[in-house]
Steps between C-alpha positions, in 0.01 A plus 500: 500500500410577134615828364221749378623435107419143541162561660433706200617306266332204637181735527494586120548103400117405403520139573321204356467227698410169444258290760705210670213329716756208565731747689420529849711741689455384885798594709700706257473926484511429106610255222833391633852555273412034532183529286668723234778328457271172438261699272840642314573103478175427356510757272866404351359079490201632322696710295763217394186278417375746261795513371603157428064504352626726275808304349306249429215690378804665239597190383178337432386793332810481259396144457175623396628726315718220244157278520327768318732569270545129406079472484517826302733304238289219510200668455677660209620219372174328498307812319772468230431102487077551511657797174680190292206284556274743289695529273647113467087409503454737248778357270357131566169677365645662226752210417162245548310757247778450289447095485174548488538682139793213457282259524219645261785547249556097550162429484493689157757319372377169626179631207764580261648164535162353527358623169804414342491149553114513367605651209804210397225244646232623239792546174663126598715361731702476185508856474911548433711695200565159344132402515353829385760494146384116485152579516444845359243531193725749324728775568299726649362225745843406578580910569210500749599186687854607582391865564223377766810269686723760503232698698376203690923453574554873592185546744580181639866610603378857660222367666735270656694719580281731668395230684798458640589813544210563703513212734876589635397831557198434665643285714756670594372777597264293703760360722700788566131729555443198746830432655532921566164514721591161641833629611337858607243356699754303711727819532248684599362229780888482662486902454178491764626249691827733590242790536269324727851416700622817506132647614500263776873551617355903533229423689667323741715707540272778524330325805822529674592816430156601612542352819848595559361875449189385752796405751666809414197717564458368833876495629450893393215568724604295773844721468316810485285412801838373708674817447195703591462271831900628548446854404155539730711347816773733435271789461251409780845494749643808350174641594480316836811673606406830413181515689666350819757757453295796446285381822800460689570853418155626589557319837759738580385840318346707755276776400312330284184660484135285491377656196737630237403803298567549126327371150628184324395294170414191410310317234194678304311167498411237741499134422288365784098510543273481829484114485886444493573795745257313742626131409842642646340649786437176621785336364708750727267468788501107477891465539499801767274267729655138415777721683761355185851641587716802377807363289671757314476502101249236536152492287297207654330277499648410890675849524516865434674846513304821430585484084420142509141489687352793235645280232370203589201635596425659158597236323201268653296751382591443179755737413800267366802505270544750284226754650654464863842427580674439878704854539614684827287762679660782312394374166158401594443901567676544144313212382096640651268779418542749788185562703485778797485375869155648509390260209620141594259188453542144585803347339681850420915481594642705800884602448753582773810735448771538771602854339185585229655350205389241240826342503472486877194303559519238676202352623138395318154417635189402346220785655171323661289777531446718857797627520638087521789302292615186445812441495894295527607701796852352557657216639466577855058656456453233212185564317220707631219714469575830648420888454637677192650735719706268754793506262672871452626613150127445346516615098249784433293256216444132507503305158196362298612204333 
């Protein structure tokens, strides 16, 4: 027998409970201590998957992590490289510049050279300091001679000079301009390659962590939906057992009175309309006359108690998870707008108190109309359609859902 603290307690809980069409409760009065203990299983397998989903999901994340950070380098690494080649191409350009005015200086002195030669070739091949004091006309003539091959001498030996000059450096700075962006260009090529590995290392990597999360994501949910299967059997017993014992009780109460007086609450809105009130009309009515059995905590689809047939039956109607939820009679008249006796229309609740209490109810119909009901009588009446009044301890309002 449950203690009036735990009725209340259990009264107060507002449940949410998840819709397990797989579980067919046949013979037992509610989900059996068996099915728990395999949901708690299921729940702690899930929850060791998820876990071992997560290691791995840790560690190839940290994997991931040490790809990008090698790609990162790389990708620095090869900016820096792309950097050098500017400026190594723009030292081959400056250095080939540089030849380039080389070379005109060469070419110059090739002219020098050039019109030097012309101007021996038109005084004489003989045209030396012995020949010019052997052949001069006087001393002034011989003055002029050795002046002009003194010139001719000293021209000779800078233009040479320059030419040589400017050859060496123009080469030079040829080949090194050249062998820089040579060397650059390959640097920069292995410098891509290693960034193009490190990319694709990432990526890969990527893809698995992405589908290690994927894997993760779905271990989660199926964990969250395994512990709500547990929690909703464990609740839907607990709640079972407290209906069967607060019938029992009523069973045994005398002086129970057919109507109850007094004013109660409920909810200030309504969640049903005339289409889904009538849909479980004749969802209730259709499993009254296929005559389906009474099993305690039980919610269909081949058995019912009282809780269990208006669930069911509002649920076809359209009603599901989270708007409507599988609770015990007592929080269905929480859980419904109240609506006087005199008011009542097809699909409205009827609630049944051994003593005139909420915490206390412990039987639910769905009203017909006329005065009629539909309801999970017990186990020895089953399910029937009988008079609102053939049960005593009737609640003063129904509920609207």
């Amino acid at each position: 027998m449950f203690s009036r603290k735990k009725q209340v307690a259990a009264f107060c809980a507002l449940l949410v409970l998840a819709s397990t069409p797989e579980i067919v409760y046949a013979k037992t009065p509610a989900p059996t201590q068996a099915q728990i203990d395999a949901a708690k299983a299921a729940e702690v397998a899930k929850q060791k998957a998820a876990s071992s989903a997560q290691s791995k999901l840790n560690s190839a994340t940290q994997t991931l992590r040490q790809l990008t950070a090698i790609a990162d380098a790389a990708a620095a690494k090869y900016k820096k490289a792309q950097a050098d080649l500017v400026v190594a191409t723009q030292q081959a350009n400056t250095a080939a510049a540089h030849y380039a005015l080389a070379q005109a200086a060469v070419n110059q002195a090739n002219k020098t050279i050039g019109r030097m030669a012309q101007n021996a070739y038109i005084m004489g091949s003989g045209f030396t300091d012995l020949e010019s004091v052997l052949h001069a006309t006087g001393p002034q003539d011989l003055m002029d001679r050795l002046s002009t091959l003194n010139s001719l001498g000293s021209n000779n030996s800078a233009a040479l000079a320059r030419f040589k000059a400017a050859s060496i450096v123009a080469q030079a700075a040829k080949i090194e301009a050249d062998r820089t962006k040579a060397a650059q260009a390959v640097a920069t090529e292995k410098v891509a390659a290693t960034k193009k590995a490190a990319d694709d290392s990432k990526a890969i990597q990527q893809k698995e962590v992405d589908r290690l999360r994927a894997v993760q994501n779905q271990l989660a949910k199926e964990l969250a939906n395994a512990r709500n299967v547990r929690i909703t059997l464990e609740q839907q017993r607990a709640l079972a057992l407290l209906e069967e014992a607060s019938a029992a009780k009523a069973a045994i109460t005398p002086g129970q009175y057919r109507v109850w007086g007094g004013t109660f609450k409920g909810r200030t809105t309504i969640r049903s309309n005339d289409a889904m009130r009538a849909a479980a009309v004749a969802y209730a009515s259709k499993q009254v006359l296929a005559r389906k059995p009474y099993v305690w905590g039980a919610q269909g689809p081949s058995s019912f108690d009282c809780s269990g047939l208006v669930y069911a039956a509002y649920k076809s109607a359209g009603l599901g998870y989270p708007n409507w939820s599988r609770l015990n009679a007592a929080l269905y008249f929480v859980d419904t707008q109240r609506v006087p006796l005199s008011q009542l229309i097809p699909g409205d609740l009827l609630f049944y108190s051994y003593d005139g209490s909420v915490q206390n109810i412990h039987h639910i119909t769905i009203y017909a109309g006329n005065g009629k009901m539909w309801e999970a009588n017990s186990k020895k009446a089953g399910l029937k359609f009988s008079d609102m009044y053939s049960i005593k301890g009737l609640m003063p309002s129904g509920g609207r859902v």
